[in-house]
N, C-alpha and C positions, 0 to 999 in steps of 0.2 A: 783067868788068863791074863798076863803079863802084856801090855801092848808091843809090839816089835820095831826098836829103833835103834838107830846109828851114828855116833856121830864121826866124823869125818876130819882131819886137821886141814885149815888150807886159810893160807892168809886172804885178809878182806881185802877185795880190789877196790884198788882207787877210785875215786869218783871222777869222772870224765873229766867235768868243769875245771878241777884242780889241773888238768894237765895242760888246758887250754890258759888258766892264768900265768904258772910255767913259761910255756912259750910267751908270752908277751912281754915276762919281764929275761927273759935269758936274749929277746930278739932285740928289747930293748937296750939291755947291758952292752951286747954287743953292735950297737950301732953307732955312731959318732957322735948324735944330739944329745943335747948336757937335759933338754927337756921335749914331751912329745904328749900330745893328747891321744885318749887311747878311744879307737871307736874299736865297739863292738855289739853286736847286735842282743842288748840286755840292758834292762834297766839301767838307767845309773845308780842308782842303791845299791841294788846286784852285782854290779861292776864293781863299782867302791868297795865295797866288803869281802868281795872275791876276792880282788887282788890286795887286799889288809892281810885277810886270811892266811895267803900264801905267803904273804911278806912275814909274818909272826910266825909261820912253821918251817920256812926254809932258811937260814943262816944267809947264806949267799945272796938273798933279796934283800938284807938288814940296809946297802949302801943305796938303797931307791928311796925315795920320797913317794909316797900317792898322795895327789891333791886333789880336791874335789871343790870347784867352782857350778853353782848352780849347775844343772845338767851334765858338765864336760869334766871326765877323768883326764888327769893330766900324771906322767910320771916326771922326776926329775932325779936326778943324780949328785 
């Protein structure tokens, strides 16, 4: 007997986090400061590489800077 299965088409949903680096750097872009430290409640490693992350897959993030001073994420423009 053949097991019974199906597959299904449907694109993979994003992963959360990604949406939440998104807004930081879109809320960023559009604020006035040339630079801003970013709190948010995550590691700073986690932080830092999140918003690398997003910076390397989204074009439109390409004009941000992430700088990382001991503990504090900073963005710059």
């Amino acid at each position: 007997m053949e097991p019974k299965f199906r597959l299904v088409p449907e694109e993979i949903p994003a992963i959360s986090k990604a949406t939440v680096y998104e807004r930081i750097f879109d809320e960023f872009i559009a604020g006035k400061a040339s630079t801003a430290r970013v709190e948010y409640n995550k590691k700073p490693a986690t932080l830092h590489q999140g918003l690398l992350k997003a910076k390397r897959q989204i074009p439109r993030f390409s004009q941000v800077s992430v700088v990382r001073r001991g503990d504090a994420i900073y963005l710059k423009k």
